[in-house]
C-alpha positions in Angstrom: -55.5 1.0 11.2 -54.1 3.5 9.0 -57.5 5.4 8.2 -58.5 5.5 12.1 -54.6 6.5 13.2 -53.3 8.5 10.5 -56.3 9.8 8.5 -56.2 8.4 5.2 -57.8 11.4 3.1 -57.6 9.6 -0.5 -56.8 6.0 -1.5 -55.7 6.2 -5.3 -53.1 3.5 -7.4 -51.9 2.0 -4.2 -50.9 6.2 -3.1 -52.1 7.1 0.4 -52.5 10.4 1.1 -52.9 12.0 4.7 -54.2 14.3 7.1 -51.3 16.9 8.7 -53.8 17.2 11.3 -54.1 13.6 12.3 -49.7 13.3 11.5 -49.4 15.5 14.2 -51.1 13.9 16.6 -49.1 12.1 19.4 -50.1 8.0 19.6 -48.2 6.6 21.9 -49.3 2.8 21.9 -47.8 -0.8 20.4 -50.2 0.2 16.9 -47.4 2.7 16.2 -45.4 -0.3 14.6 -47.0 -2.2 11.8 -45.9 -4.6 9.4 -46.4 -3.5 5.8 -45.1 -3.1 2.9 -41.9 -1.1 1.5 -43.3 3.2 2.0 -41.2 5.1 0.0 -41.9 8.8 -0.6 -42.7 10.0 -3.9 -42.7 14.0 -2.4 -41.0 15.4 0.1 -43.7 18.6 -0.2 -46.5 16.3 0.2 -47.9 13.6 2.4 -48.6 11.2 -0.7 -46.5 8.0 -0.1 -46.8 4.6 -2.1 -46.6 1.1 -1.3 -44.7 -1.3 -3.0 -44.1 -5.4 -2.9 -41.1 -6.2 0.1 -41.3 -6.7 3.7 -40.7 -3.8 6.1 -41.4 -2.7 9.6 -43.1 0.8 9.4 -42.5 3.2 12.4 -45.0 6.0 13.1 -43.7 8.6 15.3 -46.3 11.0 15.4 -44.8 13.8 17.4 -46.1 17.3 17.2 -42.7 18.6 16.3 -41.5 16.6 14.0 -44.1 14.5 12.1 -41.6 11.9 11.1 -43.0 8.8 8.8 -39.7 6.2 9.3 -39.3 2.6 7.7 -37.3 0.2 8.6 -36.2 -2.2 5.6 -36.3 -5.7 6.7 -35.0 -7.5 3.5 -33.2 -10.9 4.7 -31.9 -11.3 0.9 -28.8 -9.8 -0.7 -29.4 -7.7 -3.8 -28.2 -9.1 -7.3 -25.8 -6.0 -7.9 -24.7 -6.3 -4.6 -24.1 -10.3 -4.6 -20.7 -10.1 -6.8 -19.5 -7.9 -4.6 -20.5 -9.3 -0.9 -19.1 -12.8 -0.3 -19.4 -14.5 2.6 -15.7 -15.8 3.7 -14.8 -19.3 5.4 -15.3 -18.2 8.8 -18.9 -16.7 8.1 -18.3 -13.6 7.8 -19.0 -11.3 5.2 -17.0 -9.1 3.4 -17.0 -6.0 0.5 -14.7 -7.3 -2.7 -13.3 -3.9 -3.3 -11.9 -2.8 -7.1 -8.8 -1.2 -5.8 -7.9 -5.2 -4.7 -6.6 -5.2 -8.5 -4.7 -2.7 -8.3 -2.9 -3.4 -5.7 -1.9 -7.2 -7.1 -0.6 -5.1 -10.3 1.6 -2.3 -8.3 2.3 -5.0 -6.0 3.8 -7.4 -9.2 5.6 -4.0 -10.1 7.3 -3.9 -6.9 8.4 -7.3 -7.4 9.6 -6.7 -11.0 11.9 -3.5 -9.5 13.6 -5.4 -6.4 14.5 -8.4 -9.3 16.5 -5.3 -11.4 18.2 -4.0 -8.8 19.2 -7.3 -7.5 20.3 -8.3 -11.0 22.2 -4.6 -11.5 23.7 -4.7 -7.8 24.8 -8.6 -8.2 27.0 -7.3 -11.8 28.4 -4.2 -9.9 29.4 -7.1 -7.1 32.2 -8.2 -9.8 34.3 -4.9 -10.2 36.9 -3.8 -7.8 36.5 -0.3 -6.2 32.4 -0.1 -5.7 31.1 0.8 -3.2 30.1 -0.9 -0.2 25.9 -0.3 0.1 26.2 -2.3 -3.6 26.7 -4.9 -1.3 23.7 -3.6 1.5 21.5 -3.4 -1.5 21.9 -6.5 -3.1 20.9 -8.2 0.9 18.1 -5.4 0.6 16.8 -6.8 -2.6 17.0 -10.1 -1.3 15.0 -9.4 2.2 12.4 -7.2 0.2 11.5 -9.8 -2.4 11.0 -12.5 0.2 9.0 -10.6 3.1 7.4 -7.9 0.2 5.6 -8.4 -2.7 6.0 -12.7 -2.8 4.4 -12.8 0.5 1.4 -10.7 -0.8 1.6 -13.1 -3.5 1.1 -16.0 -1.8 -1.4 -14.5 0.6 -3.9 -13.0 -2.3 -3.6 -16.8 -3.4 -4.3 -18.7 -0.1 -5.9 -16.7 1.8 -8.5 -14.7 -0.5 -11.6 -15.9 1.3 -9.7 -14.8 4.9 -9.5 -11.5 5.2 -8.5 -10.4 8.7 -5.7 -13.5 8.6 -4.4 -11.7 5.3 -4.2 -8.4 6.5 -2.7 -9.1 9.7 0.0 -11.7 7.7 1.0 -8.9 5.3 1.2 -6.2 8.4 3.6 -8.6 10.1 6.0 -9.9 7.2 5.8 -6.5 5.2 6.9 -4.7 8.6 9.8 -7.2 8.8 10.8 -6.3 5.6 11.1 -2.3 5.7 12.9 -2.8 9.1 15.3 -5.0 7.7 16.1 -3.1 4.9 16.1 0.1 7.0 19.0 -1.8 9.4 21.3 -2.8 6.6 21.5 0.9 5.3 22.4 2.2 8.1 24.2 -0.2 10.7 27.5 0.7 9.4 27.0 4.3 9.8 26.1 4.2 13.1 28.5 1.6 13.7 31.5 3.5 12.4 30.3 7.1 13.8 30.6 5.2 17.2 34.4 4.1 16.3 34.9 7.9 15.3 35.8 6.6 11.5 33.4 7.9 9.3 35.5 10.3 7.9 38.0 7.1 6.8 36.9 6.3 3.0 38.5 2.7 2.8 35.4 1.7 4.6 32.9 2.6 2.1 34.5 0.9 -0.5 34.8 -3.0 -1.6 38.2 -3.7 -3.2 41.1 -6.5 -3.4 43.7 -6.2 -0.9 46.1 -8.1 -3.3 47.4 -7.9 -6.4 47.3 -10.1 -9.3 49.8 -12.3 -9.4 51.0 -12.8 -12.8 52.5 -16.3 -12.4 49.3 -17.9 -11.1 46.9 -15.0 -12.7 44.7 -15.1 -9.3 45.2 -12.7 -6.1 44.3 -15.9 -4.2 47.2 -18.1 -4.9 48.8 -17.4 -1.6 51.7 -15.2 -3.2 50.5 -12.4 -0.7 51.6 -9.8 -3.0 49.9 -7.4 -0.4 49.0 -3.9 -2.1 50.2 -1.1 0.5 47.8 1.4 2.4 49.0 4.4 0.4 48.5 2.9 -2.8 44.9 1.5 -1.6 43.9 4.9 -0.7 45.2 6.7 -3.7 43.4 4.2 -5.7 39.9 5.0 -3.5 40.5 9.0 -4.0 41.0 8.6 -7.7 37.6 6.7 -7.9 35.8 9.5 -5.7 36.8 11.7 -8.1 35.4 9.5 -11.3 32.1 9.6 -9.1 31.9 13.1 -8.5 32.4 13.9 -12.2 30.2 11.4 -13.4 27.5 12.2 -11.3 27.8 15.6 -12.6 26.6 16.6 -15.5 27.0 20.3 -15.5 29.6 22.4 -14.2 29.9 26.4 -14.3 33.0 28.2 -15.9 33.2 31.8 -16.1 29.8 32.0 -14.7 28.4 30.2 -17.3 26.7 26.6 -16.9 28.3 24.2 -19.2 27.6 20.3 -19.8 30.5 17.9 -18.6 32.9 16.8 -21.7 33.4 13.3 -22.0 37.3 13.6 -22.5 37.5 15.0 -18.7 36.1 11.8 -17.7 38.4 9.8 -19.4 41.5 11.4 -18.5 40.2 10.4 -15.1 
């Protein structure tokens, strides 16, 4: 069929080579498609093609403008290189077992490894009087992202390896949760208190005792209700301001020249 359709000129090593004239003649009948073997082209200059051992369905569009030679592979079988790569999951579908998969486990055991620091740094801060409030917001932060973030993609690159779409859309969902959450418990209170018209009030941004020790019982929860007064609160707030502002500092200009902080400013502080 090939010599009486497409001209077959030479037959040499299993190389066909063929006629331009008879290529470009049209054929228009259900010969066009034969089964053969694999055609690959060995010249893109030339109209030498070779045959070689696999099962493909060969398309012969002979059309005067184009003189196109197509084939179809038909292969039914993954290849090797391919098969370590390609698995077939529970619900019979396949799917590609991307590199970057690794990755993501290791940034994702690095996320989990920062939210457990600042949980453990915001839960020490917790003890001292005079810190500031979004300790507090970040410790709850840690707490939310640890559970909804990285030990939920845990657990799903565990259980559900082999179900792709279920893992995705189970991450989407919980991770979501998590960035929301953390997003409201930053900034409730500053909406909250812009509404009330007392942002500008600083006791509100700051956690401290509202008693004194007493120094019969040593405790400021013995019931003594040695009550510290609202001026003394607020001068204590102001004073610790001012420790933050220096210490967060670390150079400061004087007689227009830049000059690193001195440690004895902060202590006199």
């Amino acid at each position: 069929m090939f010599g009486t359709e497409l001209g077959v000129k030479n037959v040499e090593n299993r190389k066909f080579q063929f006629s331009a004239e008879k290529l470009s003649y049209s054929v228009y009948n259900a010969n066009n498609f034969e089964t053969t073997d694999e055609i690959k082209i060995q010249n893109s200059n030339s109209n030498i093609i070779s045959l070689e051992n696999s099962s493909t369905y060969t398309n012969f569009n002979n059309d005067k403008l184009y003189n196109q030679l197509t084939a179809i592979p038909m292969n039914d079988e993954i290849p090797k290189n391919d098969s370590e790569i390609i698995t077939k999951e529970a619900n019979g579908f396949f799917k590609y077992n991307c590199e970057l998969e690794n990755f993501d486990l290791i940034f994702c055991l690095l996320d989990f490894v920062s939210y457990i620091i600042i949980f453990i740094k915001a839960n020490r801060l917790l003890k001292y009087n005079y810190v500031f409030r979004c300790i507090k917001y970040i410790l709850h932060a840690a707490i939310i992202g640890i559970i909804f973030g990285p030990t939920i993609n845990f657990i799903s690159y565990l259980l559900l390896k082999d179900q792709r779409f279920r893992k995705i859309i189970i991450e989407i969902v919980l991770n979501t949760i998590s960035c929301i959450g953390v997003f409201i418990i930053f900034s409730w209170d500053k909406i909250y208190y812009i509404i009330k018209k007392e942002g500008n009030n600083p006791m509100i941004y700051f956690v401290y005792k509202r008693h004194e020790e007493c120094l019969v019982h040593r405790s400021t929860f013995c019931g003594c209700k040695l009550t510290m007064k609202k001026e003394e609160i607020e001068a204590c707030i102001f004073n610790y301001i001012d420790i933050y502002n220096t210490c967060s500092t670390l150079f400061e200009i004087v007689d227009g020249k830049i000059r690193f902080k001195k440690l004895r400013k902060i202590q006199k502080l």
